[in-house]
C-alpha positions in Angstrom: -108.7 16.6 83.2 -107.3 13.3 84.9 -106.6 11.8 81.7 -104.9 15.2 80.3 -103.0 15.7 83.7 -101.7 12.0 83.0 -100.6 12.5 79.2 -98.7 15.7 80.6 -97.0 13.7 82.8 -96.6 10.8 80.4 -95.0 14.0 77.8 -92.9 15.0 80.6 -91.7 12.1 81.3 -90.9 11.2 78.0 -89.3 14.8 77.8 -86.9 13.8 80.5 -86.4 10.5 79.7 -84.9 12.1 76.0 -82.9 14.3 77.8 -81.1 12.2 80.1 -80.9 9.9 77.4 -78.7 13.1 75.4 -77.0 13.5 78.7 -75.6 10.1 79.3 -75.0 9.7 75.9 -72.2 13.2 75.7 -71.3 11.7 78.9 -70.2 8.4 77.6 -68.9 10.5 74.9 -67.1 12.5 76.8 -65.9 9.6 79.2 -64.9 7.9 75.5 -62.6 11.3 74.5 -60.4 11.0 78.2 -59.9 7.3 77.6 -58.4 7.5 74.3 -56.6 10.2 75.3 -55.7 8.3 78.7 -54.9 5.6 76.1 -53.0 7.9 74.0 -51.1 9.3 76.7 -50.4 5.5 78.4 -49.1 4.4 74.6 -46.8 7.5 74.2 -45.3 6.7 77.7 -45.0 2.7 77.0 -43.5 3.6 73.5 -41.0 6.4 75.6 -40.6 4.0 78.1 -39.8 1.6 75.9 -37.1 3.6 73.7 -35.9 4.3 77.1 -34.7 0.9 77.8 -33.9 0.0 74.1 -31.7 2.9 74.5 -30.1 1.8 77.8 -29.4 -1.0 76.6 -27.7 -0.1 73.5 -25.9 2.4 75.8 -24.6 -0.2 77.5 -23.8 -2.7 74.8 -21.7 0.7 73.7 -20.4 1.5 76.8 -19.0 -2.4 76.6 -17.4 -2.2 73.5 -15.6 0.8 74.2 -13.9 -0.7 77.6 -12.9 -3.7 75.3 -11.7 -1.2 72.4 -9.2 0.7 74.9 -8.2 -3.0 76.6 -7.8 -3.6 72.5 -5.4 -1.0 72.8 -3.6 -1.6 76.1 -2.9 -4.7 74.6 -1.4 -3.8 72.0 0.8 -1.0 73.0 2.3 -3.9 75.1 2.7 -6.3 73.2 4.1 -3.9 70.8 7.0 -3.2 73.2 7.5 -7.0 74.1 7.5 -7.7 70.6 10.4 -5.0 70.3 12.0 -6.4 72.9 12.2 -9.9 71.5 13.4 -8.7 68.2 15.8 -6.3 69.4 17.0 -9.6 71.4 17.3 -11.3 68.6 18.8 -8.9 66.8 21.2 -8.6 69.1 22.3 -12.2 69.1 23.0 -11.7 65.4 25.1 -8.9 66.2 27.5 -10.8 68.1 27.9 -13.3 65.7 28.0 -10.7 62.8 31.0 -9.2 64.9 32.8 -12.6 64.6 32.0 -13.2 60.9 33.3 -9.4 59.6 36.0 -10.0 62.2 39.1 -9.5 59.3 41.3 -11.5 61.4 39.0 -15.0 61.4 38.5 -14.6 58.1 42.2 -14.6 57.4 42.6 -17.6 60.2 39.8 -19.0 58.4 41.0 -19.0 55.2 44.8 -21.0 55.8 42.8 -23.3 57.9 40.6 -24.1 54.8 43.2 -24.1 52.6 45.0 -26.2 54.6 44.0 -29.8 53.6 46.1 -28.6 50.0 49.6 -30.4 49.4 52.2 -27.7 50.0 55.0 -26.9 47.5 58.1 -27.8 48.5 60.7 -25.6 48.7 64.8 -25.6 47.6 66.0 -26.3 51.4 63.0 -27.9 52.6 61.8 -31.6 52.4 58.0 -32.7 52.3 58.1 -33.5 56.1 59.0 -30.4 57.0 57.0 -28.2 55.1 54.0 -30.6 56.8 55.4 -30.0 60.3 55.7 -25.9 59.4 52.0 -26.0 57.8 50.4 -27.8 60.7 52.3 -25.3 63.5 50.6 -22.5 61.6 47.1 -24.6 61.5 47.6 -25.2 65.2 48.2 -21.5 65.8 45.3 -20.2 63.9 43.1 -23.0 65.3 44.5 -21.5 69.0 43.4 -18.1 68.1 40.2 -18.7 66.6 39.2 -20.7 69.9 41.0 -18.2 71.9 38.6 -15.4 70.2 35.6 -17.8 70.2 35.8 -18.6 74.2 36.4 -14.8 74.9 33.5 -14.0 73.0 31.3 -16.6 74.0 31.9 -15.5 77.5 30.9 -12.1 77.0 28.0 -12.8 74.8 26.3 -15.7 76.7 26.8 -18.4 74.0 28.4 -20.8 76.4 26.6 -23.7 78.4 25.4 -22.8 81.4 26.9 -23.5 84.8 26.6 -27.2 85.6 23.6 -27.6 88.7 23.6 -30.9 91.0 26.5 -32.6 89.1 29.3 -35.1 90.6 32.7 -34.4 89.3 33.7 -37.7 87.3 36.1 -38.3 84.1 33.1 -37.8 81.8 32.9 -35.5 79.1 29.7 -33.1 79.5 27.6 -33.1 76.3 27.7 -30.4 74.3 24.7 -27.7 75.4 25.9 -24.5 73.7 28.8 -22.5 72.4 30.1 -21.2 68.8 31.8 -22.6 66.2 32.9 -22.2 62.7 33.0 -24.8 60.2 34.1 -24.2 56.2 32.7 -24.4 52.9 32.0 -28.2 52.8 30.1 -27.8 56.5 32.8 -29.2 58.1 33.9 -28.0 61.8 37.4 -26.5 61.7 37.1 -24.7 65.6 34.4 -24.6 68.3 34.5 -23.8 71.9 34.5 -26.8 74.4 30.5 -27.2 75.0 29.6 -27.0 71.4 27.1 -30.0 70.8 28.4 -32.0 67.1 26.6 -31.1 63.8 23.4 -32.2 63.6 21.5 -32.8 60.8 19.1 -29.6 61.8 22.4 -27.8 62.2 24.2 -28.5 58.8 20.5 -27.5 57.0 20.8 -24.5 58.3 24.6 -24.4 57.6 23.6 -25.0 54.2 21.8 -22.3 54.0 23.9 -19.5 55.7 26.5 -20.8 53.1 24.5 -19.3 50.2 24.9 -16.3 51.4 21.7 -15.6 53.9 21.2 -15.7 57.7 19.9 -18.5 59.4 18.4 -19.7 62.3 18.1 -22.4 64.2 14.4 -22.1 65.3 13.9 -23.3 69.3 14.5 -26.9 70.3 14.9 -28.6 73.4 19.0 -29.6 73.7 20.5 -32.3 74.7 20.8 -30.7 78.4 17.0 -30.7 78.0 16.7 -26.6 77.9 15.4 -25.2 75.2 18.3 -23.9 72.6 18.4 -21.7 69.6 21.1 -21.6 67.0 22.2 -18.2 64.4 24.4 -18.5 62.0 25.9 -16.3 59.2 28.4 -17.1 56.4 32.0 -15.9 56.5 33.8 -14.6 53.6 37.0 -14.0 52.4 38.7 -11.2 52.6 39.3 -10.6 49.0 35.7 -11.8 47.8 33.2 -9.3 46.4 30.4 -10.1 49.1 27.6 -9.8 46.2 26.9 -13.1 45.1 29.9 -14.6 46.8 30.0 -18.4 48.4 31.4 -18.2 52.0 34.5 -19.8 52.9 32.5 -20.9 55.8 30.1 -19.7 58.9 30.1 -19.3 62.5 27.2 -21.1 64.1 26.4 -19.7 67.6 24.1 -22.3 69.7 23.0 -20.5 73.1 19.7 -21.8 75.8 17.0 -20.0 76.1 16.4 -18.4 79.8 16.3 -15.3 81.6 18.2 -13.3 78.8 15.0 -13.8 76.9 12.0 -14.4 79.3 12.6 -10.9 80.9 11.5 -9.2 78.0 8.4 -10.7 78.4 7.9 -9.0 81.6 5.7 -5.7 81.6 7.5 -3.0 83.9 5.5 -1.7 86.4 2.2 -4.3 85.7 0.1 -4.7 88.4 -3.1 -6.9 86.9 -3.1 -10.3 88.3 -3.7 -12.4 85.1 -1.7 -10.4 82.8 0.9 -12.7 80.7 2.5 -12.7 77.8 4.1 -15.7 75.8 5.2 -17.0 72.3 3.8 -19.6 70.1 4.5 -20.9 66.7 3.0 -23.7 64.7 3.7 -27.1 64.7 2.5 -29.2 62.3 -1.1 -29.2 62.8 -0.5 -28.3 66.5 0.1 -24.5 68.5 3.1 -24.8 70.5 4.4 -22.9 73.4 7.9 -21.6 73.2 8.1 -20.0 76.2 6.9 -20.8 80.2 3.4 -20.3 80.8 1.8 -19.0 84.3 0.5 -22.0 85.2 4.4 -23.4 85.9 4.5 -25.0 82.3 8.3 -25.0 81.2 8.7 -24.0 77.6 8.5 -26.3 75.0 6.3 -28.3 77.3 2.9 -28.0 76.1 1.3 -27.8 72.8 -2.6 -27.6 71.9 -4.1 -28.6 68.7 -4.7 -25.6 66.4 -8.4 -27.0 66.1 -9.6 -26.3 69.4 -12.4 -24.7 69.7 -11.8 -20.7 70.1 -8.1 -21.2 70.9 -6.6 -17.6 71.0 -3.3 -19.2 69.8 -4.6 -20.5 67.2 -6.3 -17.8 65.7 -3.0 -15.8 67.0 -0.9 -18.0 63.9 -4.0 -17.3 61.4 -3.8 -13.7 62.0 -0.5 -12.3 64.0 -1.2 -8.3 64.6 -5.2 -8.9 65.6 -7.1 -8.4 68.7 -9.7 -11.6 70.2 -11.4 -12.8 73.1 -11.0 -16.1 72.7 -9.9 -18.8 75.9 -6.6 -19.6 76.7 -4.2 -22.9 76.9 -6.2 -23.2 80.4 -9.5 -22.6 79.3 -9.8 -19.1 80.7 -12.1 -16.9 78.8 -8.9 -14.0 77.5 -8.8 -10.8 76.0 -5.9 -11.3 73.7 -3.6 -9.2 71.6 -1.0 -10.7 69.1 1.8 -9.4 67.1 4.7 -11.2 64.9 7.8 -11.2 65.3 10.1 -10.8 62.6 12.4 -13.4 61.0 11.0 -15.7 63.2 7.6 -18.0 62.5 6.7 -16.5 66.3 3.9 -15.3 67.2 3.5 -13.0 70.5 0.4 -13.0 72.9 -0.6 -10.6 75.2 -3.7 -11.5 77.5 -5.7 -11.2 80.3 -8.5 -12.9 81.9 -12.1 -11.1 80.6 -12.8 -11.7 84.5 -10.0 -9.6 85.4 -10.6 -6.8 82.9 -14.2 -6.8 82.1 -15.9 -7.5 86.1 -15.8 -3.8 86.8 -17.0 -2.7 83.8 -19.4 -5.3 83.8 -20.7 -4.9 87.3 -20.5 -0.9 86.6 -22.9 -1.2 83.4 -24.9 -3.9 85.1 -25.4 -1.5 88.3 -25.9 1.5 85.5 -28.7 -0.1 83.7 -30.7 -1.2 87.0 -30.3 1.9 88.3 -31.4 3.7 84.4 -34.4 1.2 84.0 -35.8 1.9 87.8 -35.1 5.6 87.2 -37.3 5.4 84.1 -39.7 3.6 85.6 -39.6 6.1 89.0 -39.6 9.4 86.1 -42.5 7.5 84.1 -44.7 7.5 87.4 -43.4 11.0 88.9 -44.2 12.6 85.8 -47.9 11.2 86.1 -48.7 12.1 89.5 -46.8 15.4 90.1 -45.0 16.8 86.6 -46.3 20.5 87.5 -45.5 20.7 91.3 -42.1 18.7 90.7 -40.8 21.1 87.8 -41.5 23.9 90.2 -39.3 22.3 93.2 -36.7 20.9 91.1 -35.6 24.2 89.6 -36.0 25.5 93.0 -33.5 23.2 94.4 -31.4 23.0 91.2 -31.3 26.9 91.9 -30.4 26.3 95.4 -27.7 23.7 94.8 -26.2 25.5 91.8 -25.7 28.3 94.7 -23.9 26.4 97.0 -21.8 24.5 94.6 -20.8 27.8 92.8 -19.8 29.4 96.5 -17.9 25.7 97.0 -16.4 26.5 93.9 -15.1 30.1 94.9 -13.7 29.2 98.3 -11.8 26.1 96.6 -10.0 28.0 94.1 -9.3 31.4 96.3 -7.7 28.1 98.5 -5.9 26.9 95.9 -4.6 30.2 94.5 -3.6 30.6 98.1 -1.3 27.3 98.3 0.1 27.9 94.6 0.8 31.5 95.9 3.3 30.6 98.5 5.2 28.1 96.2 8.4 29.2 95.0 7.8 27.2 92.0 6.5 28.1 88.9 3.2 26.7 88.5 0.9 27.0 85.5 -1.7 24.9 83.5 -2.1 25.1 79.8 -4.5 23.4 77.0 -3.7 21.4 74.1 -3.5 25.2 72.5 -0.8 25.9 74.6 -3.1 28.4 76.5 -3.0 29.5 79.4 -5.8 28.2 81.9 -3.9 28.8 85.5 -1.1 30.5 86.7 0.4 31.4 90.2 2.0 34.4 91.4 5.4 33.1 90.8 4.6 32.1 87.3 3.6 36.0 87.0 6.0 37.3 88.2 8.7 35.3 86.2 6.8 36.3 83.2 6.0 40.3 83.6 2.3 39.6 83.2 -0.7 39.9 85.9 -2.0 36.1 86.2 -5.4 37.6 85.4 -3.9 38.9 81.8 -2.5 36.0 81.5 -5.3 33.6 81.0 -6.1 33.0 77.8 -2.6 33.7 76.1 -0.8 31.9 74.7 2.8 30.4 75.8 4.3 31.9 72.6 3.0 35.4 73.7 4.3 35.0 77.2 7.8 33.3 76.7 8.7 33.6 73.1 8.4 31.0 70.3 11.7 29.2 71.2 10.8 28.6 74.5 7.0 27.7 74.1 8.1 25.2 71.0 10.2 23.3 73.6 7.2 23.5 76.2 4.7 22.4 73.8 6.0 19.3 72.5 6.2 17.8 76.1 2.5 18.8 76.4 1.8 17.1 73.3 3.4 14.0 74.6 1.7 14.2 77.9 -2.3 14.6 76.5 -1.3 12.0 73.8 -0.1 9.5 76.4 -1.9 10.9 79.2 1.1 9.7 81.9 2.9 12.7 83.9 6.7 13.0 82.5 9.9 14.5 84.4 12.3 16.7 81.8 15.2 19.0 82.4 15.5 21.7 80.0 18.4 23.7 79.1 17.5 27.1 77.3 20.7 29.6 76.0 24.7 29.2 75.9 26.4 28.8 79.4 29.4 30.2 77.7 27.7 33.3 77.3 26.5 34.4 81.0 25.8 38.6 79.5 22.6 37.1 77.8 19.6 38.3 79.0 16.0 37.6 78.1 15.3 34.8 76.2 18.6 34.2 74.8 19.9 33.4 78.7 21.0 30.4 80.0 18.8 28.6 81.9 18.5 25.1 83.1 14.5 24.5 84.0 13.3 21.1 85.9 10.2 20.1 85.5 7.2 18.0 86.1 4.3 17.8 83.6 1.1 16.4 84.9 -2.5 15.3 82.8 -5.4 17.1 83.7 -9.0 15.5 82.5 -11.0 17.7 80.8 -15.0 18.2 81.7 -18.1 20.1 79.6 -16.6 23.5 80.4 -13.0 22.9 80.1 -10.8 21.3 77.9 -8.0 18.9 78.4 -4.8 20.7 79.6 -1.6 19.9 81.2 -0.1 21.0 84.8 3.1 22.9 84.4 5.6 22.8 87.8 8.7 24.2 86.8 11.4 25.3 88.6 14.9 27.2 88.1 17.8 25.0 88.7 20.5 27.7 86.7 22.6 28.5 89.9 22.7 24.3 91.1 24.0 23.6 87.5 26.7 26.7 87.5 28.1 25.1 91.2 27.8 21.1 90.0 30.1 22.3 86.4 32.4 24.6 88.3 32.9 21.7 91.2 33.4 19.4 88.5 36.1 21.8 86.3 38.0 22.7 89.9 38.2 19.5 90.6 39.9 18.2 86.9 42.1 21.3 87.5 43.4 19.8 90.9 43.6 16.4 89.3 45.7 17.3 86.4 48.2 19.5 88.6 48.7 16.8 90.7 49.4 14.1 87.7 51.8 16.8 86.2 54.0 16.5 89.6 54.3 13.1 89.3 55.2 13.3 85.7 57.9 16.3 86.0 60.0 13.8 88.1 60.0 10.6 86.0 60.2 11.5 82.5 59.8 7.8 81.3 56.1 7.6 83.5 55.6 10.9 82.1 51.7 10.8 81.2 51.2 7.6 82.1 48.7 8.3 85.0 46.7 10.1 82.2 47.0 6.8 79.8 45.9 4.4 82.3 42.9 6.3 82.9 42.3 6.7 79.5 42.1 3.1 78.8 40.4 2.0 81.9 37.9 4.3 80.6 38.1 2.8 77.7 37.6 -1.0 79.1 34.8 0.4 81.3 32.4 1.5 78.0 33.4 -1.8 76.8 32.3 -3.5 79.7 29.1 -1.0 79.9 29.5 0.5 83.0 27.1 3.5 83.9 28.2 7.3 83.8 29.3 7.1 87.7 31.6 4.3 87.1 33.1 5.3 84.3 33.8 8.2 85.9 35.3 7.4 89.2 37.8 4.7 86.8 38.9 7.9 85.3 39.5 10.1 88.5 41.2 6.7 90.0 43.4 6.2 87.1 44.3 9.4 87.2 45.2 10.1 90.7 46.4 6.3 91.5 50.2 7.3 90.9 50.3 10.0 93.4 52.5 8.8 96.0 55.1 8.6 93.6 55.9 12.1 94.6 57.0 11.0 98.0 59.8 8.9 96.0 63.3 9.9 95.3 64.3 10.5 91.1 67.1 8.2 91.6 64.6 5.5 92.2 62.3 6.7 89.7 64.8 6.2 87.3 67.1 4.0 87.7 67.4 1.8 85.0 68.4 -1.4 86.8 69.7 -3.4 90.0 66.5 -2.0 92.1 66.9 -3.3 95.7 64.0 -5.1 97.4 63.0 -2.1 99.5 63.5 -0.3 96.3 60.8 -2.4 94.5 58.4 -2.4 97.1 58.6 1.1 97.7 57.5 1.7 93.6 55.4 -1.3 94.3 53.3 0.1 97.4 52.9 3.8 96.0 49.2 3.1 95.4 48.6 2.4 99.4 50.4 6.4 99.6 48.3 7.9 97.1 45.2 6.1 99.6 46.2 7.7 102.7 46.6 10.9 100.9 43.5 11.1 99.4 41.5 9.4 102.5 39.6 12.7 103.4 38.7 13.7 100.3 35.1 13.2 99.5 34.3 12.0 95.9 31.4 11.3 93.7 32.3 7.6 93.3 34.5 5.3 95.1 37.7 6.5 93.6 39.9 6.0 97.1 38.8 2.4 97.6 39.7 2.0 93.9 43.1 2.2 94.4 43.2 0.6 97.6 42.4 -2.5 95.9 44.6 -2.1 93.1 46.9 -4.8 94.5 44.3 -7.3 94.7 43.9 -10.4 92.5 41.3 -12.6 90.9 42.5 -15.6 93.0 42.7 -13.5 96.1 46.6 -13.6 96.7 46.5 -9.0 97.0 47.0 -7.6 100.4 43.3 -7.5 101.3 42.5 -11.0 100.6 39.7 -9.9 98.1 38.7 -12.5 95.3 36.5 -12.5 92.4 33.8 -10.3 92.5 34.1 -9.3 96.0 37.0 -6.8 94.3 35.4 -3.4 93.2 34.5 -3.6 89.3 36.8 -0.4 88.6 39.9 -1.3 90.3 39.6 -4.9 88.3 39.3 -2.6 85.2 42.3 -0.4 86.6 44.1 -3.0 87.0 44.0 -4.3 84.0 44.9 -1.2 81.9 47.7 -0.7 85.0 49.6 -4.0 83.5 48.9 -3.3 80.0 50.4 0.3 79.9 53.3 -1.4 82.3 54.3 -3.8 79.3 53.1 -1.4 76.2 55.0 1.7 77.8 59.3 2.0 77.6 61.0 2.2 81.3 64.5 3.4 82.1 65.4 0.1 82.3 63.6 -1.6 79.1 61.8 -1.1 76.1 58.4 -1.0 75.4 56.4 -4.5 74.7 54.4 -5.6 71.5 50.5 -5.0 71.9 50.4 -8.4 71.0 52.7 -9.8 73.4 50.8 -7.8 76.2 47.3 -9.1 74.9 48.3 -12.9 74.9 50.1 -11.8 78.5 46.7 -10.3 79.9 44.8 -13.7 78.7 47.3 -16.3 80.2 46.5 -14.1 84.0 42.9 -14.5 83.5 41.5 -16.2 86.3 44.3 -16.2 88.6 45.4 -12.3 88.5 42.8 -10.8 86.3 39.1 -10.4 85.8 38.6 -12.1 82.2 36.1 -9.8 81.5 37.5 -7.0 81.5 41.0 -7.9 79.5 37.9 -9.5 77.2 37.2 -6.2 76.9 40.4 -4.6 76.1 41.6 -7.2 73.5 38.1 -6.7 72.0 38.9 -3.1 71.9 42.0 -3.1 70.6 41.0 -5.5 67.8 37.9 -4.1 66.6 37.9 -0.9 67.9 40.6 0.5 66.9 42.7 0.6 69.3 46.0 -0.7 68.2 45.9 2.0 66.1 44.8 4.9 68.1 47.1 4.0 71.2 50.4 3.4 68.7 51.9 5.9 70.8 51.7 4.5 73.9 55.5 2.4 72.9 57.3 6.0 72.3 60.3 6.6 74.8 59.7 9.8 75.9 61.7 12.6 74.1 64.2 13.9 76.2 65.3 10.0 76.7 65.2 8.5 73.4 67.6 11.1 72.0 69.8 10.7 74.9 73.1 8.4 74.5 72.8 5.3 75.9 75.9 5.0 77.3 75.5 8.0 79.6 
């Protein structure tokens, strides 16, 4: 029994031993399943967590390139402008000596003084010396006038040397700097102004060329003054010539320095980066030279780099004008550089700035961005372990919860909003880039018939009309494309025809147009504040035609009692005008020369017809009382409010260049208009018949004018006027002005 009891026990223990054999073995089994799983589960997350950052990263590397793309195009839209800037500069330097070269009358001057070197013909009643002594008078008169012509217009152009700084007066001739000149067909120099520099050999290559028929320039250089000078030149022909495959008689050859006139137009309005700059290079020889000064205090001209230095932006800038680089600057400094050509030139423009500057908040932002993504990976990767069901649970609680509260935020914002807009007496709206309406205040509902409710979601065409919305929706346009906030006054209907109604009234709308960014939910759209200016429009044009009205009744008083200054008020004033374009005054000051010239012989009405018109033996008092009429016409018009300083016009019309008037004013200390007045005063004086004379030769007046520059009158402004009457026109359209008036010039003399 003992031994059967023990091999029971020996089966059951065997028995057991089996089955917790099975057990542990499922249970390893079972522990083997959850650990590849766990394993499964810990590569998916490693491989998620992975992507995660791969895709931050490339996120960022994106997010990178985009901020240099849009710097790529900041760039450029600026150095697009500067590089219009410096061609319409240049441009505008050919201009001026285009005006000389197509001038009719130096071509004619031009043309004896080339002939002139030819033996002349003797005549019947004239030996050989004297036909030489007659041909070189008339050489020595055109040479006058061309110089004459040249110094004016050098003057008013800017091709002259500039003022001397720091030098002692001595018996020395200055070197020649800059000025124009004109030289004939064999490159010889017939006339120049007195600070041209001699003919170089750079110069008469470039003479060369301008005599085939082509403009040329003189590229940059430093002068003999040591500033750096440019030189344009064109070919002159004669009048007669077919200019299609002509040879000029000659060419003018303007030589001006380089400064301010051109430097400024490097300058970005309204920049306010610290390293910004912008500068031009070209190539020289196997070198990158700076033309202009650099913002380290380099003057141009001054530096040059070789064009194999290592990642040299201005090097790359002369391979490829019109690309985009970060590359370093003529200091080293790692740039982000835009370049552009400019034309005619072998210039190249380049915009910059530092990659410091323009790059340190991005980079700090992307840098803060991908800390903050990979430790909110890692922070998900571990919440999603230990609590994914409890946290999905309380986030869409509080997402719930927030979503309220931002969404009752929202509500109280916008009935505070509509509240503010409400009490506005402008109109103020908001549109999309479909011209739909998004917003609108009561005002804006009001004007257009409509409940603001109704009207979101229209249209503007629907609303206003096509003709209006049209001009509505291209400022829009503008605005989203540039995204800046524009100013326009808009003018809808015919003044002229007030019994309009609707949309074909007359209405005169200022307003201010204002970017909005668009989000998920909303696109971008554009904030409309408009507001009705009609009736302050009406009152400025009436003010403005009551107070003509008064003007020209008073001019027709004066010019009832002196038939022989009959209109003359009206002729100075048209002139002055005239000189005041010229001299390109603003709107204001044209303006207030005209109401000046005007009103400035009013005072005559306090003097007797006798003295008006007597036609000779005035007596002292006599002449100062015609003289000192102006002073009158001031103390009659001293209360009377103007736009402009019309009444301190004429008070200084008796003041002089030299400061010998009344007031002891000189120069520039004399108000610009009554320097301008004066002026076409003394020219109408001479051009214009008088009881007591006849009227004076436009030429003879001109050459009058020149000879009281500087002592008398401002040389600019008779510039002007001699300019004007020579090619402008206006010898011919002020022919008139040397009429005796009608009822005198039938008259008998001898009454």
């Amino acid at each position: 029994m003992a031994e059967e009891t023990k091999g029971d026990s020996e089966l059951d223990t065997v028995d057991e031993t089996e089955t917790n054999g099975e057990g542990e073995e499922s249970e390893i089994k079972a522990k083997r399943r959850v650990s590849r799983t766990a394993m499964a589960i810990g590569a998916a997350m490693v491989m998620a967590v992975g992507l995660a950052v791969f895709g931050t990263f490339y996120f960022i590397e994106g997010e990178r390139q985009r901020e240099v793309q849009a710097w790529q195009v900041r760039l450029g839209i600026v150095a697009d402008g500067r590089a219009a800037a410096v061609n319409d500069w240049v441009e505008q330097n050919f201009s001026h000596i285009r005006e000389l070269a197509e001038n009719a009358s130096l071509q004619l001057y031009m043309s004896e003084l080339a002939l002139g070197g030819e033996e002349p013909e003797l005549g019947a009643k004239k030996d050989k010396d004297e036909a030489l002594e007659a041909e070189a008078e008339e050489e020595a008169a055109s040479a006058s006038y061309l110089r004459n012509l040249l110094i004016a217009t050098a003057e008013r152009t800017g091709f002259k040397a500039p003022p001397p700084v720091g030098e002692v007066a001595a018996n020395i001739e200055r070197v020649g700097v800059a000025g124009i000149g004109l030289v004939d067909k064999e490159g010889k120099s017939l006339v120049s102004t007195p600070d041209m520099p001699p003919l170089t050999a750079k110069i008469r290559a470039a003479v060369a060329k301008a005599l085939d028929g082509e403009p040329a320039v003189i590229d940059v250089y430093l002068g003999a003054s040591g500033l750096p000078t440019m030189g344009f030149l064109l070919p002159v022909f004669g009048i007669q010539d077919d200019i299609e495959g002509a040879k000029g008689i000659g060419a003018v050859i303007g030589l001006r320095t380089i400064g301010k006139n051109l430097y400024l137009r490097l300058k970005q309005p309204g920049e306010t980066a610290q390293t910004t700059e912008t500068y031009i290079v070209r190539a020289k020889g196997a070198a990158v030279e700076y033309l202009t000064p650099l913002a380290d205090g380099t003057p141009a001209l001054k530096r040059s780099m070789s064009a194999d230095t290592p990642d040299l932006a201005a090097a790359l800038a002369l391979k490829k004008p019109g690309g985009f680089a970060i590359k370093l600057d003529y200091a080293g400094t790692e740039v982000l550089a835009a370049f552009r050509p400019i034309a005619i030139l072998p210039w190249v423009l380049i915009r910059k700035i530092s990659r410091q500057e323009a790059l340190s908040a991005t980079d700090t932002r992307l840098t803060t961005l991908l800390t903050v993504f990979v430790l909110m990976i890692v922070g998900v990767t571990v919440a999603i372990v230990a609590v994914w069901r409890h946290g999905s649970s309380v986030r869409a609680t509080q997402a719930a919860a927030n979503m309220k509260v931002a969404l009752e935020r929202f509500e109280n914002i916008s009935k505070f909003m509509r509240v503010v807009t409400n009490s506005q007496r402008s109109l103020i709206v908001a549109v999309d880039g479909e011209t739909k309406y998004t917003f609108a205040n009561e005002p804006a509902s009001i004007e257009a018939d409509i409940p603001a409710e109704d009207m979101m979601g229209k249209t503007m065409s629907s609303v206003l009309g096509p003709v209006r919305a049209q001009e509505y929706a291209a400022i829009n346009k503008s605005v989203l494309k540039n995204f800046e906030r524009e100013s326009h006054t808009l003018v809808f209907g015919d003044e002229d025809n007030e019994g309009a109604v609707g949309p074909d009234a007359f209405q005169v709308i200022q307003g201010d147009f204002v970017p909005l960014r668009g989000d998920r939910d909303f696109p971008p759209a554009v904030l409309m504040v408009l507001n009705d200016i009609t009736e302050l429009t009406h009152e400025k044009r009436r003010s403005e035609k009551m107070l003509r009205g008064l003007i020209n009744t008073l001019v027709s008083v004066v010019d009832r009692r002196d038939p022989f200054s009959a209109n003359h008020s009206a002729r100075v004033a048209e002139v002055g005008y005239a000189i005041a374009n010229e001299m390109g005054l603003d709107e204001s000051g044209c303006k207030t020369v005209d109401i000046a010239g005007s009103l400035m012989n009013l005072g005559k009405i306090f003097i007797s017809t006798e003295v008006l018109t007597k036609t000779g033996g005035l007596t002292p008092e006599e002449l100062a009382t015609l003289g000192n009429a102006y002073l009158v016409t001031v103390d009659l018009l001293q209360n009377v409010t103007f736009e402009g300083p019309v009444v301190e016009t004429i008070r200084q019309l008796g003041e002089t260049w030299d400061g010998g008037g009344p007031l002891g004013l000189k120069e520039e200390e004399i108000l610009v208009t009554a320097r301008i007045l004066s002026v076409a005063n003394a020219f109408l004086g001479m051009v214009s018949a008088r009881a007591y004379r006849g009227a004076m030769s436009f030429q003879k007046a001109a050459d009058i004018l020149m000879e009281e520059t500087g002592t008398k009158l401002d040389r600019k402004a008779v510039s002007a006027l001699v300019n004007f009457l020579e090619n402008r026109g206006g010898t011919r359209r002020w022919a008139h002005f040397s009429e005796a008036p009608a009822s005198v010039s039938g008259s008998d003399p001898a009454d």
